[in-house]
C-alpha positions in Angstrom: 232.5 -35.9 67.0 231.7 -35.9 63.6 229.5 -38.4 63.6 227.1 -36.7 65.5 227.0 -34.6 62.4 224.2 -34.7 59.8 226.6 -34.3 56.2 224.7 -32.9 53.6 224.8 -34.5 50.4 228.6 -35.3 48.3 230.3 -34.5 51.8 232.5 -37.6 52.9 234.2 -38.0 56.1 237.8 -39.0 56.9 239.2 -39.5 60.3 242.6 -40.3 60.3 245.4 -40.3 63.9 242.6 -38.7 65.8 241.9 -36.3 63.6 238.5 -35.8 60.9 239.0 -34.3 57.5 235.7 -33.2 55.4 235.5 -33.3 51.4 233.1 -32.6 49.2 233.6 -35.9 47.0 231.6 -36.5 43.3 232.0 -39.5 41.1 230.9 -39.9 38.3 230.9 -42.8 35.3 233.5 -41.6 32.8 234.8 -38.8 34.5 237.7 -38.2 37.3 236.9 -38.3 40.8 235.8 -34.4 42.3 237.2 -33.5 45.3 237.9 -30.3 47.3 238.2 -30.1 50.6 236.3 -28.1 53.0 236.2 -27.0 57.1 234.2 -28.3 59.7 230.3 -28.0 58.7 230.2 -26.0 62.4 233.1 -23.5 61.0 231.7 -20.0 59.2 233.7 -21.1 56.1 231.8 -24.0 55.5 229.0 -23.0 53.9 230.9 -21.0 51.1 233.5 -23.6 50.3 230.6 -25.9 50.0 228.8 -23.8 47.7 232.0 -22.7 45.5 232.8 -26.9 45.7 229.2 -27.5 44.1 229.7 -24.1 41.7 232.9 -25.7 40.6 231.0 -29.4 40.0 228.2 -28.5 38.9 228.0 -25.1 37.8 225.5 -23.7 40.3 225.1 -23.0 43.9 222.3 -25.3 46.1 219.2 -23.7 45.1 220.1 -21.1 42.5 217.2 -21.9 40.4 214.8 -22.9 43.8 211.7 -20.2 44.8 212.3 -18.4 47.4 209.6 -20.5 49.4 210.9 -23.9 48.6 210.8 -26.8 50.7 214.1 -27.4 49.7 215.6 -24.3 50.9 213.6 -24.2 54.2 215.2 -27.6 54.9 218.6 -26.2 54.2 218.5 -22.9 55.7 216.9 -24.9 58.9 220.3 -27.3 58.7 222.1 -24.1 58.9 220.6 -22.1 61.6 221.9 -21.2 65.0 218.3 -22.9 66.0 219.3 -26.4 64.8 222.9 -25.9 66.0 222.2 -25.4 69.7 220.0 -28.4 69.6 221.2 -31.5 71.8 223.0 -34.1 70.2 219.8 -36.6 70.0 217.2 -34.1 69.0 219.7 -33.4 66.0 219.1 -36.6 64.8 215.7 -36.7 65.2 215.8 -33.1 63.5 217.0 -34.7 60.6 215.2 -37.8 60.1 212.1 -35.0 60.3 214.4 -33.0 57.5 214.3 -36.2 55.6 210.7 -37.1 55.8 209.8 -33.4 54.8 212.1 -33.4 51.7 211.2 -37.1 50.7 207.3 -36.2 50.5 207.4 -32.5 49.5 210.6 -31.6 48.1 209.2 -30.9 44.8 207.2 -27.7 46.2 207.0 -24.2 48.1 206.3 -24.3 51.9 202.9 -22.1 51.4 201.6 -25.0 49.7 201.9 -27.7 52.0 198.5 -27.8 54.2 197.0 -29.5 57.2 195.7 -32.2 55.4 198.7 -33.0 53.7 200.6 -33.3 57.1 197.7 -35.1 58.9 198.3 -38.1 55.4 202.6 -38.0 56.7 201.3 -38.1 60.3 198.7 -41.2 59.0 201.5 -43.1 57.8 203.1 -43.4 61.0 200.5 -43.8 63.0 201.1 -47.4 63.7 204.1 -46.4 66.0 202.5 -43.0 68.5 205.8 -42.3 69.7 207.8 -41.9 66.5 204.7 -40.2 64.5 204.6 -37.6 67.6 208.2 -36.8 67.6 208.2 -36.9 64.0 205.1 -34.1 64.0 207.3 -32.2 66.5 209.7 -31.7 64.8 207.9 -31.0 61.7 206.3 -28.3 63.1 209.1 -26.9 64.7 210.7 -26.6 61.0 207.8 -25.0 59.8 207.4 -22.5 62.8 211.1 -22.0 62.2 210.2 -21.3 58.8 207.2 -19.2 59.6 208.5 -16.2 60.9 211.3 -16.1 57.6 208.3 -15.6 55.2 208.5 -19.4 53.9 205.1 -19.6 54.5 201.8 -17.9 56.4 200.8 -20.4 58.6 202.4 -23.6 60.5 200.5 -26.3 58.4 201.2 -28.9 61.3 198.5 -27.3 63.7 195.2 -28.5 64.4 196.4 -32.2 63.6 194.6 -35.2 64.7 197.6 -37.0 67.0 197.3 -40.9 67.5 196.8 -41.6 71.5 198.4 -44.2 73.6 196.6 -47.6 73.3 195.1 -47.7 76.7 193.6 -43.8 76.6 190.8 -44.5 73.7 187.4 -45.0 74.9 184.9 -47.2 74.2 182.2 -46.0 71.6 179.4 -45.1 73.4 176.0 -47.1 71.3 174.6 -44.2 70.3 177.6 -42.6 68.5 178.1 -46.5 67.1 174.4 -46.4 65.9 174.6 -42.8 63.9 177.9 -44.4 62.3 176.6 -47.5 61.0 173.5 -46.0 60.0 173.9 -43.1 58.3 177.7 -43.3 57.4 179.0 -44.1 53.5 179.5 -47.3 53.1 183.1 -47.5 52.4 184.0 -45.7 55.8 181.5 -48.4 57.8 182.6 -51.6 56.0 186.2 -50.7 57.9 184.6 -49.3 61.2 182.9 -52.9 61.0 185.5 -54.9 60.6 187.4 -53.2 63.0 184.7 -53.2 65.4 184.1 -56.8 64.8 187.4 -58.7 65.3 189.3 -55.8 67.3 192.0 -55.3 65.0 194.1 -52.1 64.4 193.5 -50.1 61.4 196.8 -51.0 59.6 196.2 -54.4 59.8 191.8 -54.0 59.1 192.8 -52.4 55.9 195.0 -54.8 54.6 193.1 -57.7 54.8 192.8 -59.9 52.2 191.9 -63.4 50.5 195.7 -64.6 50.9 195.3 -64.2 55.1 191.8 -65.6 55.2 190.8 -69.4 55.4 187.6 -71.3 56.2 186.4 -67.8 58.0 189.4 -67.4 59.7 191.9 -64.3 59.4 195.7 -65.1 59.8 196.8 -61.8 60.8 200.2 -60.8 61.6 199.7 -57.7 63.4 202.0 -54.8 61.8 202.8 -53.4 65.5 203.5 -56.4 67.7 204.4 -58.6 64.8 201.8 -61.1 66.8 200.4 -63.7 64.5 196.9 -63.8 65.6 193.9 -66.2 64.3 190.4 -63.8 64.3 187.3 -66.3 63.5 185.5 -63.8 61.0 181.8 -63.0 62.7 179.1 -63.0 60.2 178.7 -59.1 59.5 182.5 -59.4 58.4 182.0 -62.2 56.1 179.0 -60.4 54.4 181.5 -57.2 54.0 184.0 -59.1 52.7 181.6 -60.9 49.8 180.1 -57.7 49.3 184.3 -56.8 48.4 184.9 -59.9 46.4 181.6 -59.8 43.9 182.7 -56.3 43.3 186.6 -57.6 42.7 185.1 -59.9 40.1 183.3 -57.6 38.3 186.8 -55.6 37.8 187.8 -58.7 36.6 190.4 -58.2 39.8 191.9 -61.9 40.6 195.0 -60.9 42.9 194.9 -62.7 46.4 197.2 -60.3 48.2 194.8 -56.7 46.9 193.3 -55.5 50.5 190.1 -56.5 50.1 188.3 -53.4 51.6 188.0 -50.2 49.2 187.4 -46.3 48.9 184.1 -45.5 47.4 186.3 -45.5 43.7 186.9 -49.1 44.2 191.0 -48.6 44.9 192.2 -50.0 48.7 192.8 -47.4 50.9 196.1 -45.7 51.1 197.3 -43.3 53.3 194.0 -41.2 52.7 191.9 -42.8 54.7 192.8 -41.2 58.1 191.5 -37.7 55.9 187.9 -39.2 55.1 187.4 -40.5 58.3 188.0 -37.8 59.9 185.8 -35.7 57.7 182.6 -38.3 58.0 183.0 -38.2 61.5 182.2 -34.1 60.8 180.0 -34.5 58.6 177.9 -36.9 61.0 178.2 -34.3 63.6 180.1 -37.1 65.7 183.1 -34.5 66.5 183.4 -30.8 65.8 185.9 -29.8 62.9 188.4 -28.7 65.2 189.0 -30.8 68.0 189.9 -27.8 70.3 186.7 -26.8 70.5 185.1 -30.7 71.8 183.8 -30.0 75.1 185.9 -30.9 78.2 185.0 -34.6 78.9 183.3 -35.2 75.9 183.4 -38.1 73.9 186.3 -38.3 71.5 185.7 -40.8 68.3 188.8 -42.7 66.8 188.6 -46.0 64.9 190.9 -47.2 67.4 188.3 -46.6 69.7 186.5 -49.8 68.0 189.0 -52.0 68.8 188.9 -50.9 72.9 184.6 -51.4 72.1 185.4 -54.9 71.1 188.1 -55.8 73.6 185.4 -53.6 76.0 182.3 -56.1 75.0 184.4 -59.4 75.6 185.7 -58.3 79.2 182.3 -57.9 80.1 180.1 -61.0 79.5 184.1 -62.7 80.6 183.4 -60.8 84.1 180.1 -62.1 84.1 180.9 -66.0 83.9 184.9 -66.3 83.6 185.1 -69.5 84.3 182.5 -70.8 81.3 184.3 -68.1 79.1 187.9 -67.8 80.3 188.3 -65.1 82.1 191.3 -62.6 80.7 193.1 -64.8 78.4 190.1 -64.6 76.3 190.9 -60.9 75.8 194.3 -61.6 75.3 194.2 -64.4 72.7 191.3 -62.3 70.6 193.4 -58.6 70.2 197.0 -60.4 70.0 198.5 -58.3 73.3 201.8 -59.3 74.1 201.4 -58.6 77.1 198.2 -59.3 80.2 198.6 -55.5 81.2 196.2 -54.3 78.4 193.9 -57.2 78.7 194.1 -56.8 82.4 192.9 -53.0 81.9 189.6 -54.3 80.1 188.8 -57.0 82.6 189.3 -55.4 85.3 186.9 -52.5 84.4 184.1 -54.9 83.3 184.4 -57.1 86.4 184.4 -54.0 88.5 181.1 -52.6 86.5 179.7 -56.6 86.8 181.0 -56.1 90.8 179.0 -52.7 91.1 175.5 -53.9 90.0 175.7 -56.6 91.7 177.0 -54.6 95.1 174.3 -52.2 94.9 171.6 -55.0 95.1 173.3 -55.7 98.7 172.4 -52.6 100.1 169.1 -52.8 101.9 166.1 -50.2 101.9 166.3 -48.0 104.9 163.2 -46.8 106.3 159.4 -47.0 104.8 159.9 -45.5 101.3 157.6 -42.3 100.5 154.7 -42.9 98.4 155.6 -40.5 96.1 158.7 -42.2 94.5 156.4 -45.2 94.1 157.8 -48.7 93.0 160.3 -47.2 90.9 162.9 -44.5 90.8 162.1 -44.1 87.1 158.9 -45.1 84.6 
């Protein structure tokens, strides 16, 4: 069926009685309607009546005047390839929404120039869905690798990149690692990881917040993933942050409500750069290695979302400790917006099963005299 098709651009379908008809259709303002027909895209013929159709319209061929390395051109030639034609139906259309993504944010250049952190900012941009940015990565790279070995460029750009995990597989930051970040970390990278820390929200929403969702220390947040509206009571460190943001927005002479109120170190909100200079403090602090293949098995693995598990960590555990003065679960719940008690669940029940532990251990009793030589305590 044709309309499992990708058309490139000025083809136009027909069906008529069953069967489909393909045209390559221009219109343009004072000028007759262009139209020639042409085969199937999956016939041989195809791709030289569509080329003699533009010829013809335009005067030129698709990418007569492109390098030889253009991202336009690997797109293309991909399209056209026996690789993307024995591709299922589905992963077609995933194929090409990746197709469209590459073209829409470097269309305008050679292959060779595209570089890891220029995928890891794409890959950024969707990090608020893990699924989609994965797939989306896939098949990214797989356009590249294609691409690779037909001299459009030396080395698959998409490798080496920083994926986004599922929600439940971050850890918790262990204090240490939190100490070395707060401490010696530039300010504009722990004024984020503190309000993140602080009111356990994800980093889409953390660096979009602003005077228009805030009122009397409370954040209105309508979480971009769930679409949960959630109210966060702002804790002290995040109010100071946030003053320390506003004094500097009045000194710009800055008086929009709406401008994200937490900045890069030029005084701009964060874009789609910020996943880059996080990663790269995180380096430069020595909290992961610059290539993540080489952290140890077992090690610890810093993410940002990791500060919202610390948070949602911290509550579950004084809530284990006394749930009915604090509330038990739906504490958890209400604070990160989950729409569901699963995640919330996950917390509580590790902190009530640490809480559980100590208190297990205690129950155990001393068996035997004890040798003098361990003394009163294991440990001084």
């Amino acid at each position: 069926m044709a309309a499992d098709i990708r058309l490139e651009k000025y083809v136009q379908r027909k069906a008529r009685r069953g069967r489909e008809y393909f045209y390559f259709r221009v219109v343009r303002k004072g000028e007759p309607e262009f139209r020639v027909p042409l085969p199937h895209p999956f016939d041989p013929a195809y791709r030289p009546a569509y080329n003699d159709a533009h010829r013809k319209c335009f005067g030129t061929v698709p990418g007569q005047f492109e390098s030889e390395k253009a991202i336009t051109r690997l797109v293309r030639t991909h399209l056209d390839s026996e690789r993307y034609k024995r591709l299922p139906k589905n992963s077609k259309l995933l194929r090409g929404y990746a197709c469209d993504l590459i073209l829409e944010r470097w269309g305008a250049f050679d292959a060779d120039l595209i570089r890891p952190v220029h995928v890891q900012a794409v890959y950024d941009s969707l990090a608020e869905r893990p699924a989609t940015a994965n797939r989306r990565l896939d098949d990214i790279s797989a356009v590249f690798g294609w691409g690779r070995t037909r001299g459009f460029c030396v080395e698959n750009p998409c490798s080496r990149i920083e994926r986004v995990q599922s929600e439940d597989s971050y850890e918790p930051w262990p204090e240490a690692d939190l100490r070395v970040l707060i401490e010696r970390g530039k300010p504009e990278i722990v004024k984020v990881a503190l309000v993140a820390l602080y009111t356990g929200q994800r980093r889409k929403d953390v660096l979009g917040i602003s005077d228009s969702q805030i009122r009397d220390g409370v954040w209105y947040v309508l979480q971009g993933k769930t679409k949960t509206h959630v109210a966060v009571p702002l804790h002290p460190v995040v109010l100071a942050i946030l003053d320390i943001e506003r004094a500097a927005k009045r000194e710009a002479g800055i008086v929009n409500p709406r401008r994200p109120l937490l900045t890069t170190s030029r005084g701009t909100p964060w874009a789609s750069g910020f996943g880059a200079s996080w990663t790269k403090e995180l380096i430069r602090l020595k909290l992961r290695p610059e290539r993540l293949d080489d952290l140890e098995d077992g090690a610890f693995r810093p993410t940002l979302h990791g500060l919202r598990t610390t948070n949602a960590t911290l509550i579950a555990t004084t809530v284990a400790r006394k749930p009915e003065l604090f509330g038990g679960i739906q504490r958890v719940k209400s604070m990160l917006g989950h729409l569901s008690e699963s995640m919330s669940k996950h917390y509580a029940r590790r902190a009530e099963a640490e809480h559980m532990n100590i208190e297990t251990v205690m129950l155990i009793p001393e068996i035997g005299n004890r040798p003098e030589w361990i003394g009163n305590t294991v440990s001084e």
